[in-house]
SENULO-189365 format. One record per residue: residue in three letters; x, y, z of N, C-alpha, C in turn. Coordinates in steps of 0.1 Angstrom, whole numbers. Each point is the difference from the previous one (the first is absolute). Layout:
BEGIN
+------+-------+-------+-------+-------+-------+-------+-------+-------+-------+
! rest !    nu !    nv !    nw !   cau !   cav !   caw !    cu !    cv !    cw !
+------+-------+-------+-------+-------+-------+-------+-------+-------+-------+
!  ALA !     X !     Y !     Z !     X !     Y !     Z !     X !     Y !     Z !
...
+------+-------+-------+-------+-------+-------+-------+-------+-------+-------+
END
This chain:
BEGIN
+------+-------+-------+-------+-------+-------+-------+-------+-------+-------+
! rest !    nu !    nv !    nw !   cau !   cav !   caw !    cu !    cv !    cw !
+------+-------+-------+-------+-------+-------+-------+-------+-------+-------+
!  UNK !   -26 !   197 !   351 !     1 !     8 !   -12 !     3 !    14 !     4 !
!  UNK !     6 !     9 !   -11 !     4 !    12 !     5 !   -14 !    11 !     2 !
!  UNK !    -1 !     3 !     9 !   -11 !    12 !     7 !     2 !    18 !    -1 !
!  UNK !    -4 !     2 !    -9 !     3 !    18 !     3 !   -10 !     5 !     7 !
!  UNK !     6 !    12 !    11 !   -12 !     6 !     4 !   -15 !     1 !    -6 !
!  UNK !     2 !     3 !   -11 !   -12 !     2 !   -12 !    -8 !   -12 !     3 !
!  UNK !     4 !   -15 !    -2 !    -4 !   -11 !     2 !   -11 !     0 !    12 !
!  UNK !     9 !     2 !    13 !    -4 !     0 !    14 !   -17 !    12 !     0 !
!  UNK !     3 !    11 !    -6 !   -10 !     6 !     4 !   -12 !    -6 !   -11 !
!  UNK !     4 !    -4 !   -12 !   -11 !    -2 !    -6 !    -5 !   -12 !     1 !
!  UNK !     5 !    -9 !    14 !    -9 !    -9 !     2 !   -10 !     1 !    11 !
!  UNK !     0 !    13 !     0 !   -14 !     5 !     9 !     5 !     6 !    11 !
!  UNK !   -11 !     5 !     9 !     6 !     9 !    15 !     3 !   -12 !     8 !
!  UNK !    -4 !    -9 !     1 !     5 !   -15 !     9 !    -4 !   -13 !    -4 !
!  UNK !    15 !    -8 !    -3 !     2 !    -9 !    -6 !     9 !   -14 !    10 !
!  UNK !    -1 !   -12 !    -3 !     9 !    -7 !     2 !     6 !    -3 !    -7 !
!  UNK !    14 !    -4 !     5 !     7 !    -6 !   -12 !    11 !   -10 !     6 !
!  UNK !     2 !   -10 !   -11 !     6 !   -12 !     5 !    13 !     2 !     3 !
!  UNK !     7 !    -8 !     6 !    10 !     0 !     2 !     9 !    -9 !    -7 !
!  UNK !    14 !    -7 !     1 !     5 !   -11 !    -4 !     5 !    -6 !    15 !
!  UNK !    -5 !     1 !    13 !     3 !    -4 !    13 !   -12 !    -8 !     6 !
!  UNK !     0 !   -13 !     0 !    -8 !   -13 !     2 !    -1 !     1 !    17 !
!  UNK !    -9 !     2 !     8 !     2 !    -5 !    10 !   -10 !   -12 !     2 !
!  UNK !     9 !   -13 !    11 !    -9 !   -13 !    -1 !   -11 !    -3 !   -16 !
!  UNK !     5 !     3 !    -6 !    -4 !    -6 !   -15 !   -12 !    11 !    -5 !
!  UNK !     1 !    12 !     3 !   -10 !    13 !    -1 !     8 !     5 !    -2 !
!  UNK !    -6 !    13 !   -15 !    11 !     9 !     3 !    -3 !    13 !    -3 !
!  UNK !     9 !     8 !    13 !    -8 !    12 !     3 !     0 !     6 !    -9 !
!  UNK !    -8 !    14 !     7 !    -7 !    13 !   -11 !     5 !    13 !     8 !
!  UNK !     4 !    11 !    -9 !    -5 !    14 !     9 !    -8 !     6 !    -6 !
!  UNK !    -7 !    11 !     7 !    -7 !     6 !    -4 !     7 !    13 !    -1 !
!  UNK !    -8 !     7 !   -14 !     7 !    12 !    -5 !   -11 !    14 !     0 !
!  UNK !     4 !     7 !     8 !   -12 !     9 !     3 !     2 !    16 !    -7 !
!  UNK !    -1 !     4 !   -12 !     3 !    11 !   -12 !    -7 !    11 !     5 !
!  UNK !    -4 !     1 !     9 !    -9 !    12 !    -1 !     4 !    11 !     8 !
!  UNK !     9 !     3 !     2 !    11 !     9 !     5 !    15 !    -7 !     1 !
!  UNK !     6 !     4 !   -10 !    10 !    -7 !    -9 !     1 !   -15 !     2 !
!  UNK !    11 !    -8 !     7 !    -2 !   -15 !    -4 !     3 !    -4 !    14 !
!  UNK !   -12 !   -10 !    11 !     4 !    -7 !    13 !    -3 !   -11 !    -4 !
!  UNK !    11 !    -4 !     3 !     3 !   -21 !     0 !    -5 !    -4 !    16 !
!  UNK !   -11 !   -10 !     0 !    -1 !    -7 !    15 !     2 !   -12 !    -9 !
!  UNK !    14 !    -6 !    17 !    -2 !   -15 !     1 !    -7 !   -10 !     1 !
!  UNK !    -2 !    -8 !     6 !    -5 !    -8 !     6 !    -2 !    -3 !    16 !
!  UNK !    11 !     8 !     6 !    -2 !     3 !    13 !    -7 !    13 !     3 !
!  UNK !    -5 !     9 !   -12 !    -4 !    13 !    -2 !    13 !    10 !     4 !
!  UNK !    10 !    -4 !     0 !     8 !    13 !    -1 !    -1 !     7 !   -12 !
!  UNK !     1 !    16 !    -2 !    -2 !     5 !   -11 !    11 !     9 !     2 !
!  UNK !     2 !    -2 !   -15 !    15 !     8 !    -9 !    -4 !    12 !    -8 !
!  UNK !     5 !     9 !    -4 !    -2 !     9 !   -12 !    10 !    -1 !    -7 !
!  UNK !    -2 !     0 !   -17 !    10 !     2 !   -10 !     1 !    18 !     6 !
!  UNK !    17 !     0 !     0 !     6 !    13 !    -3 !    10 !    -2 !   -12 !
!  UNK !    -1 !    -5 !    -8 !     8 !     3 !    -9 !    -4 !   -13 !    -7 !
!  UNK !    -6 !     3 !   -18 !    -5 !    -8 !   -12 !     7 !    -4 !   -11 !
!  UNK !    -3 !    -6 !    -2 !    10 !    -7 !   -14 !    14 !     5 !    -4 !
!  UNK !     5 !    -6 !     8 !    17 !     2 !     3 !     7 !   -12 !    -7 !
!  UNK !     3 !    -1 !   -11 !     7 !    -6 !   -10 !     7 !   -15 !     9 !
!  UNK !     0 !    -7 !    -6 !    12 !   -13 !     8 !     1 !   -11 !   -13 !
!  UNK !    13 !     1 !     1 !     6 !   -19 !   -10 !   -14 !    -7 !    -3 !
!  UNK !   -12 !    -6 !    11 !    -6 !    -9 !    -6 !   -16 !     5 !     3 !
!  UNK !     4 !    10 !    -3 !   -20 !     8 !     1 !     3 !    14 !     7 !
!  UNK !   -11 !     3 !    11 !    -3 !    12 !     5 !     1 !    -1 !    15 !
!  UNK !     2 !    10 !     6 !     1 !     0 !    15 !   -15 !     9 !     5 !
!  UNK !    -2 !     1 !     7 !   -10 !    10 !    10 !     4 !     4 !    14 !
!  UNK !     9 !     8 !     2 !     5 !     6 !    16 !   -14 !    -1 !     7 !
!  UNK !     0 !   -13 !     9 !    -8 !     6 !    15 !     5 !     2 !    12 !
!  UNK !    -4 !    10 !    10 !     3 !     5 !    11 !     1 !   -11 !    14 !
!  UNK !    -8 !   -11 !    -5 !     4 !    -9 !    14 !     2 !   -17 !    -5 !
!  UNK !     1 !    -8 !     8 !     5 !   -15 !    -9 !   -13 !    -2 !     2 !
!  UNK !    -6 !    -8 !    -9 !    -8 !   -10 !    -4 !     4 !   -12 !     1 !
!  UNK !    -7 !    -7 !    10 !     1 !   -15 !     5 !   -11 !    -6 !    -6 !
!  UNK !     8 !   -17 !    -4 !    -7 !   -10 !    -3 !    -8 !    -2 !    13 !
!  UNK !    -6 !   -11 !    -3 !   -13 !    -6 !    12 !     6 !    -4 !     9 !
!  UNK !    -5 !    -7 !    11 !    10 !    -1 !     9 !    -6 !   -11 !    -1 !
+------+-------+-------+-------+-------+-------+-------+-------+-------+-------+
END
């Protein structure tokens, strides 16, 4: 579903949240850490920052982050 920044912080300073990417019949989470603007960790713990929020798109919202976010390995 579509997520605005607003969403993200108001589900607390650190949150999980699902994904739609099943690995072996699990399916992952990142964690979203608000408390100095927005860090996404993977599942491998790489960690992203939103630089740029709710950026319009055809089928919902974007969130510019600074590094790729990998599924599980």
């Amino acid at each position: 579903t579509k997520k605005l920044a607003a969403d993200l912080v108001a589900a607390g300073a650190t949150s999980l949240q699902p994904t739609l990417y099943n690995f072996e019949n699990t399916a992952t989470t990142l964690t979203l850490n608000t408390t100095a603007g927005v860090k996404i960790t993977d599942e491998a713990l790489n960690q992203a920052a939103v630089t740029t929020a709710n950026v319009a798109a055809s089928n919902g919202v974007i969130h510019v982050v600074d590094k790729v976010i990998l599924p599980a390995p």
